[in-house]
C-alpha positions as CSV (number, residue, x, y, z in Angstrom):
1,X,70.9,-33.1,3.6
2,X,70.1,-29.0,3.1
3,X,73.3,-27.3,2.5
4,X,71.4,-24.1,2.8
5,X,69.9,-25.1,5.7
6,X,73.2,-26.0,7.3
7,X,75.0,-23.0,6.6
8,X,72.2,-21.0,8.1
9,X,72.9,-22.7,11.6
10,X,76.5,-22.3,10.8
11,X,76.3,-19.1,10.2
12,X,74.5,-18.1,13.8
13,X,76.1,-20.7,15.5
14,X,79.1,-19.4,15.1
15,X,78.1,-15.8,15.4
16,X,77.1,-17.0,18.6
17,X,80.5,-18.0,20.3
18,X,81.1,-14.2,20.3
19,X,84.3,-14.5,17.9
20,X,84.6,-11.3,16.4
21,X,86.6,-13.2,13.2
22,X,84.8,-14.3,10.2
23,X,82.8,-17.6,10.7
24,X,85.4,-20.6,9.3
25,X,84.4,-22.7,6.5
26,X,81.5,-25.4,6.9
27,X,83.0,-29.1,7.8
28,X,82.6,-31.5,5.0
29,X,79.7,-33.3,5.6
30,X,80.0,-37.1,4.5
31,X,77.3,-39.9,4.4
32,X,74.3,-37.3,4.5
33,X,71.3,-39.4,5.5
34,X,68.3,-37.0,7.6
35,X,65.9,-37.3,9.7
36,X,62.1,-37.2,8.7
37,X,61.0,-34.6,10.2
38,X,59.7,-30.9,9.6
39,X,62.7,-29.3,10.9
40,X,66.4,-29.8,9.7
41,X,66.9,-32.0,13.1
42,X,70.0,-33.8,11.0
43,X,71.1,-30.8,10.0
44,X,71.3,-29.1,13.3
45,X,73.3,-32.2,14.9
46,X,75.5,-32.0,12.0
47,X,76.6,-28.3,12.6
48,X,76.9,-28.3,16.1
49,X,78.6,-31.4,16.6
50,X,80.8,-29.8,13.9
51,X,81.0,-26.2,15.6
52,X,82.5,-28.1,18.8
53,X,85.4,-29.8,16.8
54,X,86.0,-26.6,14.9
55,X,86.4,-24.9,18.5
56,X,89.0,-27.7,19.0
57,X,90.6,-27.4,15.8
58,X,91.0,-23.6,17.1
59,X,91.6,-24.4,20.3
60,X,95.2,-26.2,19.4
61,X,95.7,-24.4,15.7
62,X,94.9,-27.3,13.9
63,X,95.5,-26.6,9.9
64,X,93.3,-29.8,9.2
65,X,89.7,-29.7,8.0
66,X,86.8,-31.1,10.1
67,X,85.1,-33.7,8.6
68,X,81.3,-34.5,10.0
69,X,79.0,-37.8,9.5
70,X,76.1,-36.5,9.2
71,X,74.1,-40.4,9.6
72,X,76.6,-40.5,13.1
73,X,75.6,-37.2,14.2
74,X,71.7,-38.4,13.6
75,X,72.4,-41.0,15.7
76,X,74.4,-39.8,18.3
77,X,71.1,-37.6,19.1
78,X,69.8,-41.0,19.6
79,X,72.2,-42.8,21.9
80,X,75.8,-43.8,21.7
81,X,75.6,-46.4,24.2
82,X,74.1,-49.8,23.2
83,X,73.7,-52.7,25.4
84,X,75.5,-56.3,24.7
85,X,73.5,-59.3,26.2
86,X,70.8,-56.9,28.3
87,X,68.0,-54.9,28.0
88,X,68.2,-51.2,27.2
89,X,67.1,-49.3,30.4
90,X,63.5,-47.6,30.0
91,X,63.4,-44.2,28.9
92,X,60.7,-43.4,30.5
93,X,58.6,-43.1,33.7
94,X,55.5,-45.2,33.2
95,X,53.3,-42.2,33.6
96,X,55.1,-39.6,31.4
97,X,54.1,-38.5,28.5
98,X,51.2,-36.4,26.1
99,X,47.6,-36.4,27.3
100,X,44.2,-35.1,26.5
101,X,43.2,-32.2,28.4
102,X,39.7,-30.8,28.2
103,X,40.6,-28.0,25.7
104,X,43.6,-29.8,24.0
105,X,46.9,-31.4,25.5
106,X,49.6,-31.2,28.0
107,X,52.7,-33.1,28.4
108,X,53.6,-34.5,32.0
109,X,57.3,-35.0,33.4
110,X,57.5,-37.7,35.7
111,X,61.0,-39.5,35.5
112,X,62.4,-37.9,39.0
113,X,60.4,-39.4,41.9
114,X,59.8,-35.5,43.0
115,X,58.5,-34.7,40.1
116,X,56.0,-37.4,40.0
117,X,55.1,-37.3,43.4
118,X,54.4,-33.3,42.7
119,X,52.0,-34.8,39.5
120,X,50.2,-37.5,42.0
121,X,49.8,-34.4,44.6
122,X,47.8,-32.8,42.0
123,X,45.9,-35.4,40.3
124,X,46.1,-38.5,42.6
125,X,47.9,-41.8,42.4
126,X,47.2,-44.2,40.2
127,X,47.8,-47.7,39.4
128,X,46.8,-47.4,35.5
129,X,48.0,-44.8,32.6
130,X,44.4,-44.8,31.7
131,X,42.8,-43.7,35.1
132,X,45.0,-40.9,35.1
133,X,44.4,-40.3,31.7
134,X,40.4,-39.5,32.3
135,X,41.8,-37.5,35.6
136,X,43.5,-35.2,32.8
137,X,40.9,-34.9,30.7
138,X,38.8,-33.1,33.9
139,X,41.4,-30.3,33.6
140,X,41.9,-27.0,31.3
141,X,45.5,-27.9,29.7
142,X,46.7,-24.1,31.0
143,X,45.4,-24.6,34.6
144,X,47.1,-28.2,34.9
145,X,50.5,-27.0,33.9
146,X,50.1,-24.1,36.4
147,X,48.9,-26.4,39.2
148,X,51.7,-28.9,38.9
149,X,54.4,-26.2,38.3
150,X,53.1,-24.9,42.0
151,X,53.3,-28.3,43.2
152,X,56.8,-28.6,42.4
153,X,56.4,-30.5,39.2
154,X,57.2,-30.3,35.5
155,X,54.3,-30.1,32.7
156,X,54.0,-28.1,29.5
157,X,50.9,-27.0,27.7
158,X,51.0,-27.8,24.5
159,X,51.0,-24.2,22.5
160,X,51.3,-23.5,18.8
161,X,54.1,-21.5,17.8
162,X,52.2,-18.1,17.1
163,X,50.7,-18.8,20.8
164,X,54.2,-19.1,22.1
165,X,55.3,-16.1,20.6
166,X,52.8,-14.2,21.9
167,X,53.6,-15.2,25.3
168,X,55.9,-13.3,27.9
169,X,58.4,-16.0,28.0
170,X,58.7,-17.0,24.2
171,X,58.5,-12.6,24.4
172,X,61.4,-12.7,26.4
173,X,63.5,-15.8,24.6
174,X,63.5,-13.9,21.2
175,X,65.5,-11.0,22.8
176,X,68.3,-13.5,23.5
177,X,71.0,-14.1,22.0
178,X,71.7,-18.2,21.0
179,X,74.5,-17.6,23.3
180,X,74.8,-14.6,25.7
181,X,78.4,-14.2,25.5
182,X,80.2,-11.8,27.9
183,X,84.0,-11.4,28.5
184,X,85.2,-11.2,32.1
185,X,88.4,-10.1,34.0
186,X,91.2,-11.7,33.7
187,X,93.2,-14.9,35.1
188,X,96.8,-16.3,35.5
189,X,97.9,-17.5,32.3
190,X,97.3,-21.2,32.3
191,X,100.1,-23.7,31.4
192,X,98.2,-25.6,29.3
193,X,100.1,-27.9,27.0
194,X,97.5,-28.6,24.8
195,X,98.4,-31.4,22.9
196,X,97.1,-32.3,19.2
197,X,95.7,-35.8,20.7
198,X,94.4,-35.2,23.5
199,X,93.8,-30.8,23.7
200,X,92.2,-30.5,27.0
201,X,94.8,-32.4,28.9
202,X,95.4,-31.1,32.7
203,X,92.4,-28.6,31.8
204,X,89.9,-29.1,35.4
205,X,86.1,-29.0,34.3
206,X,83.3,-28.8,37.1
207,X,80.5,-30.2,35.8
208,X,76.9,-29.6,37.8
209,X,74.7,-30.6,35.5
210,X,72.3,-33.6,35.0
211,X,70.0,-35.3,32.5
212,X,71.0,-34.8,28.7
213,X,72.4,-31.1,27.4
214,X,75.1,-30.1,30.4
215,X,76.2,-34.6,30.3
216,X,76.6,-33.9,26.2
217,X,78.9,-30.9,26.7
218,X,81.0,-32.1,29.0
219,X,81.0,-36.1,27.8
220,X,82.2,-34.2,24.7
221,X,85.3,-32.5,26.6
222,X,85.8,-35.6,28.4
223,X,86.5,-37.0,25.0
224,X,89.1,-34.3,24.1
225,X,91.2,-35.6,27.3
226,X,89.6,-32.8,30.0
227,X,89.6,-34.2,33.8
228,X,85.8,-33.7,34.4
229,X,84.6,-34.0,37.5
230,X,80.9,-34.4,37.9
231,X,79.2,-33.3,41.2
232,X,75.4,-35.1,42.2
233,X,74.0,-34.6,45.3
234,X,73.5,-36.9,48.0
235,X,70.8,-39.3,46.7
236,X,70.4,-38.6,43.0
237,X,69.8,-41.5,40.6
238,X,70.0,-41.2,36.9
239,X,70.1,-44.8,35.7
240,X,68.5,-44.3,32.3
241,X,71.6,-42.3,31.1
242,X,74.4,-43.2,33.4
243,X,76.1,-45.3,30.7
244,X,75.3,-42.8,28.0
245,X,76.4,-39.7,29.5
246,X,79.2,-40.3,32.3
247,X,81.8,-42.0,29.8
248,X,85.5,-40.1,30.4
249,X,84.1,-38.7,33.6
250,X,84.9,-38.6,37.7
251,X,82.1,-38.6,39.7
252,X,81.7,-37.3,43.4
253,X,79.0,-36.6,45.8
254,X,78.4,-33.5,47.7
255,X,75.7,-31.1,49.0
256,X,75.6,-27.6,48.4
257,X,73.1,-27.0,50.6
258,X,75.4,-27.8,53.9
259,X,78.2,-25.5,54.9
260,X,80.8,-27.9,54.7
261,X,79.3,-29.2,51.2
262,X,79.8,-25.0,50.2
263,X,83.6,-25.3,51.6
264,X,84.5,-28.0,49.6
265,X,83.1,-27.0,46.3
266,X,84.7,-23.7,47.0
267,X,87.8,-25.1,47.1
268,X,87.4,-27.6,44.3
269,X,86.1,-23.9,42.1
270,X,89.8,-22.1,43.2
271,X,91.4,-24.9,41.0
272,X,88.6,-25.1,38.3
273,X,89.5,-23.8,34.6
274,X,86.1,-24.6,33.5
275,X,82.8,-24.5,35.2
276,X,79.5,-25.7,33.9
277,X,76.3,-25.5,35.6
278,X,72.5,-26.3,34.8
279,X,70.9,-25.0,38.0
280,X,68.1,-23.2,37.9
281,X,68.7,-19.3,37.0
282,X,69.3,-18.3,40.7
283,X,70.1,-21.4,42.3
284,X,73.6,-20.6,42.6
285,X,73.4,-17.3,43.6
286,X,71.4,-18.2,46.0
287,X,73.6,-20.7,47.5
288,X,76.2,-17.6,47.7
289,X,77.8,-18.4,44.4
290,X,76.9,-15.4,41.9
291,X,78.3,-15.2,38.9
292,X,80.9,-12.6,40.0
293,X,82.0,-14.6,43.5
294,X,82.6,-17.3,40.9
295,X,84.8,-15.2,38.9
296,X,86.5,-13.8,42.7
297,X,87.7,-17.3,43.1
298,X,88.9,-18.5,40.4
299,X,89.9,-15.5,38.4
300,X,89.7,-16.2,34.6
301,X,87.0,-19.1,34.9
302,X,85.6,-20.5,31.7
303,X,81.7,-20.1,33.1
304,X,78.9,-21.7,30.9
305,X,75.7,-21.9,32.2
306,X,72.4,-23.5,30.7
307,X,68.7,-23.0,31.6
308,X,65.5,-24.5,30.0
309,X,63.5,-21.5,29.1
310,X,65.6,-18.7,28.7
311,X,67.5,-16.2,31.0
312,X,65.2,-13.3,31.1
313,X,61.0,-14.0,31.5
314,X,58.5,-15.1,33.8
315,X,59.9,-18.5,33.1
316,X,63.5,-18.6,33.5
317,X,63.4,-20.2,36.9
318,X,61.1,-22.7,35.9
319,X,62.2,-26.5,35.9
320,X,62.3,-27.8,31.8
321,X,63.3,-30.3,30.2
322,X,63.3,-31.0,26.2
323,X,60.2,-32.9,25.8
324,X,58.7,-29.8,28.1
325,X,60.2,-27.4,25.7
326,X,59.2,-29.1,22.8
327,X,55.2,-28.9,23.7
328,X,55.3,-25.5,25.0
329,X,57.4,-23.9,22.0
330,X,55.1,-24.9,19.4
331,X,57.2,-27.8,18.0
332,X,55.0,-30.6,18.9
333,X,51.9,-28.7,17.6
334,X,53.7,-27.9,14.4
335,X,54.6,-31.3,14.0
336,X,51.0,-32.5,14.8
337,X,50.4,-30.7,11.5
338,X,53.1,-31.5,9.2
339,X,52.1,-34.7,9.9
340,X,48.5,-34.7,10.0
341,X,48.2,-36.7,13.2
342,X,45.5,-36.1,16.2
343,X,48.5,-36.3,18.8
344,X,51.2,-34.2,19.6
345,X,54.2,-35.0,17.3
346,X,57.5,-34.0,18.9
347,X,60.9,-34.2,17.4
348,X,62.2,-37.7,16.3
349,X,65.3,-37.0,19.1
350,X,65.9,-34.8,21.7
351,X,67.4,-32.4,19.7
352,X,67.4,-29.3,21.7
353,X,69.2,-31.1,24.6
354,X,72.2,-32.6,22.4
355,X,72.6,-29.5,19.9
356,X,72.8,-27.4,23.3
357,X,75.0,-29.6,24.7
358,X,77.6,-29.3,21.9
359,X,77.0,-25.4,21.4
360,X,78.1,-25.2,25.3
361,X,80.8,-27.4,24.9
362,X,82.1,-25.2,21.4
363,X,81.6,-22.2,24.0
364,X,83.9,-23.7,26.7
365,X,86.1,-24.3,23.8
366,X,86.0,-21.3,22.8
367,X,86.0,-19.4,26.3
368,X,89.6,-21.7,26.9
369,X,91.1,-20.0,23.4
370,X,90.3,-16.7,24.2
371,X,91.9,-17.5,27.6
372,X,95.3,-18.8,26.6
373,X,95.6,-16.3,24.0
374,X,93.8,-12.9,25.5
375,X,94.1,-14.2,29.5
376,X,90.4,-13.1,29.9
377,X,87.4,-15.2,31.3
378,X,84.2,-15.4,30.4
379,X,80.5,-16.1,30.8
380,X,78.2,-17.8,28.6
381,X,74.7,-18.9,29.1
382,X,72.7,-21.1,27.1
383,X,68.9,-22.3,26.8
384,X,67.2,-25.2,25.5
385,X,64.1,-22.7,24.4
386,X,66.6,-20.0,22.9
387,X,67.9,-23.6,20.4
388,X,64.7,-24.5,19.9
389,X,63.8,-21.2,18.2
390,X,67.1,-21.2,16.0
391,X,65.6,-24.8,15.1
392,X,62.4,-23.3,14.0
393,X,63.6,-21.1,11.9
394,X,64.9,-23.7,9.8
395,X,62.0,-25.9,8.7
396,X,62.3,-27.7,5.6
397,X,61.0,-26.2,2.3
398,X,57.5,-27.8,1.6
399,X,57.8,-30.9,-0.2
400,X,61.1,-31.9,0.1
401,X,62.0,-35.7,1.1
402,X,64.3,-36.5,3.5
403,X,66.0,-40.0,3.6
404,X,65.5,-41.4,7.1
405,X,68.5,-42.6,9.2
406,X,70.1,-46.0,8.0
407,X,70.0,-49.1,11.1
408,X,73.0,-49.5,13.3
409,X,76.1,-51.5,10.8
410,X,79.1,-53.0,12.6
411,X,81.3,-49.7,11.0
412,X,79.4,-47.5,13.0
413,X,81.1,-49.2,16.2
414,X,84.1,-48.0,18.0
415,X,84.8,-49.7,21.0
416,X,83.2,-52.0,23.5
417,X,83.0,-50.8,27.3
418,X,83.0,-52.4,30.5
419,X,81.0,-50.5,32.8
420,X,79.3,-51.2,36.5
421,X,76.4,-52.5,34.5
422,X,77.6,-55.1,32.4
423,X,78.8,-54.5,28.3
424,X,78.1,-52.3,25.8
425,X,79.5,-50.4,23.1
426,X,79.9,-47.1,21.5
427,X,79.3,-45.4,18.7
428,X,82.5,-43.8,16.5
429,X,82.6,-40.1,16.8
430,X,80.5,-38.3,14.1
431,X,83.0,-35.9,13.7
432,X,86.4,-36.1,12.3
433,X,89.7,-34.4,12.8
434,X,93.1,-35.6,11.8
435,X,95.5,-36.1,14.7
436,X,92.7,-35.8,17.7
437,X,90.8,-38.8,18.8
438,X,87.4,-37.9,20.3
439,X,87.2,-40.9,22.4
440,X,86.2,-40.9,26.3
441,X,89.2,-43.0,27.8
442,X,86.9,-44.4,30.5
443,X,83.3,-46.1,30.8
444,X,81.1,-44.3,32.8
445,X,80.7,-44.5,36.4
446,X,78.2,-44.7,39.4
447,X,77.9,-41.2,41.8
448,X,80.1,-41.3,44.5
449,X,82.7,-43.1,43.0
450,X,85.1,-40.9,42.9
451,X,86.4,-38.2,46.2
452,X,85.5,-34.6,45.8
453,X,88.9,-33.0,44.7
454,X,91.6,-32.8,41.8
């Protein structure tokens, strides 16, 4: 592990969650086993999985230190959840992936049906990987990712890094800030208890986000004893990450696009401490929940937002996800190089999505501090392309080795879970701290399962 490197992230991590105090001492970093990669991918899970537990320790005035795993942390970027007597579910969409353009490569996103019926309206169905393979290759990388973005789909060029930078949106990302952090009125004083084992007990989460990083943040909450409850609308399926994701969590089901769908959320926000959201930039606001009719009803909200490619820019309502990010940021073409392949080599996890999942959750953390102790609110957004370019300013120093992550050992096991699927068990937390167990209390759960209220 790069101590350097990790005190460089620790350093504008924590300048990030808008404390105006002095950044607090790196965790002790234990079993310090990294990724191969060209970027300090171990590094960065390290830190912010160890930011989050230091906003905890703050949270509650803990005097211990945090301890991080760094191997755990690694592998927690991974997947917590493993399988007993079963297969893994597939990751992956059969026609997702990197492909051969005519003037270089492009990266399609096909897991949601939408999005892959958007992909088939553009290039035709096909029963083989390798017929729509030489259907990509007919196409100009730049003018495929444009066509499926207007068909309602997801795709990403892949760009170089000085070719990203040179672009309006990569213009636009390094103006923002790694969090955008902005204080708002102020609330009731909550009568929190905040107990050393369990800190967020009787603290109300709304959680409306899907996939990896807005699941992380709040599966991480969930583990310090929040009541999250997770909204999906009617017909949403996410069986690849269900088990992963959903641990510690309540799940309902309601639409935001009916008027009594609106009602009921509204009422469920009025009681909400917390609220964190992965729409789209002005999904909510245009469903007539702006940021400041969020703060009218529930004065003193916690508000932490996330978006794929930044907040300001020609891009920041279009639909990303990691792998997306990845191409179009330059990361996969950088890696191309440092590895001397001929295909796009992205990261060996989905870093962007966990890191930003844990620098949300260490800003809710954080928001919930300033709260009890100031009685303010506050706004924070988040983007997977704004923690992709504090990853890519830490790139290891040419010719160093890194050690590669161990396999899975029975120590690295914490407890088995019974969910609707069948068995499985988790992973022990990465992180460490003396008196508060970081441990979901239930296994996750299908939408739906639960009603919407408190």
């Amino acid at each position: 592990m790069d101590r350097q490197l990790a005190a460089s992230f620790w350093q504008q991590m924590w300048q990030g969650l808008g404390s105006k105090s002095a950044p607090q001492p790196l965790p002790t970093f234990i079993d310090t086993a990294t990724f191969s990669s060209a970027f300090a991918v171990s590094e960065l899970a390290a830190t912010s999985i160890g930011l989050a537990t230091q906003a905890a320790a703050r949270l509650i005035h803990s005097p211990h230190p945090v301890e991080i795993n760094v191997r755990l942390a690694s592998r927690w970027f991974q997947h917590s959840f493993m399988t007993l007597n079963r297969p893994a579910p597939i990751l992956w969409d059969a026609f997702a992936g990197d492909y051969a353009s005519a003037d270089g490569w492009i990266r399609l996103h096909t897991n949601a049906a939408s999005h892959r019926q958007a992909m088939e309206n553009v290039l035709g169905q096909h029963t083989r990987r390798e017929a729509l393979a030489k259907q990509v290759a007919q196409w100009r990388a730049t003018e495929l990712e444009q066509a499926i973005i207007d068909a309602g789909g997801c795709a990403a060029e892949m760009r170089s890094t000085d070719a990203w930078q040179q672009h309006p949106q990569g213009q636009a990302v390094n103006q923002e800030p790694l969090i955008d952090w902005q204080v708002t009125a102020s609330g009731p004083v909550p009568a929190w208890m905040l107990p050393a084992a369990r800190p967020l007990l009787g603290v109300n989460v709304l959680d409306l986000t899907r996939v990896i990083a807005g699941p992380v943040a709040t599966r991480f909450l969930a583990s310090l004893g929040a009541n999250v409850l997770r909204i999906d609308p009617p017909g949403w399926q996410e069986p690849v990450l269900d088990e992963e994701i959903t641990c510690g969590k309540r799940r309902t089901v309601l639409s935001l696009k009916t008027t009594a769908g609106r009602e009921q959320f509204r009422q469920l926000l009025r009681k909400a401490d917390v609220l964190v959201h992965g729409y789209r930039a002005d999904a909510l606001e245009k469903l007539g929940f702006d940021a400041e009719t969020r703060q009218l009803l529930a004065p003193g909200l916690v508000d932490v937002g996330l978006n794929a490619w930044g907040w300001q820019g020609p891009w920041r309502n279009r639909r990303g996800f990691d792998s997306l990010v990845q191409m179009g940021c330059g990361i996969a073409e950088h890696g191309k190089r440092w590895k001397n392949s001929d295909q796009p080599t992205p990261l060996p996890v989905q870093a962007l999505d966990h890191a930003t999942g844990y620098l949300m959750a260490a800003a809710v953390l954080e928001g919930l501090r300033q709260r009890k102790e100031a009685g303010n609110g506050c706004q924070a957004r988040l983007s997977l392309a704004r923690t992709a370019l504090l990853l890519q300013q830490h790139g290891y120093p040419a010719g160093s080795q890194q050690t590669g992550i161990t396999p899975d050992t029975k120590d690295n096991l914490a407890m088995f879970e019974l969910t609707p699927w069948g068995f499985g068990v988790r992973l022990r937390s990465a992180a460490y701290l003396p008196g508060t167990a970081l441990v979901c209390a239930t296994p996750g759960c299908l939408p739906g399962t639960h009603p919407p209220g408190w």
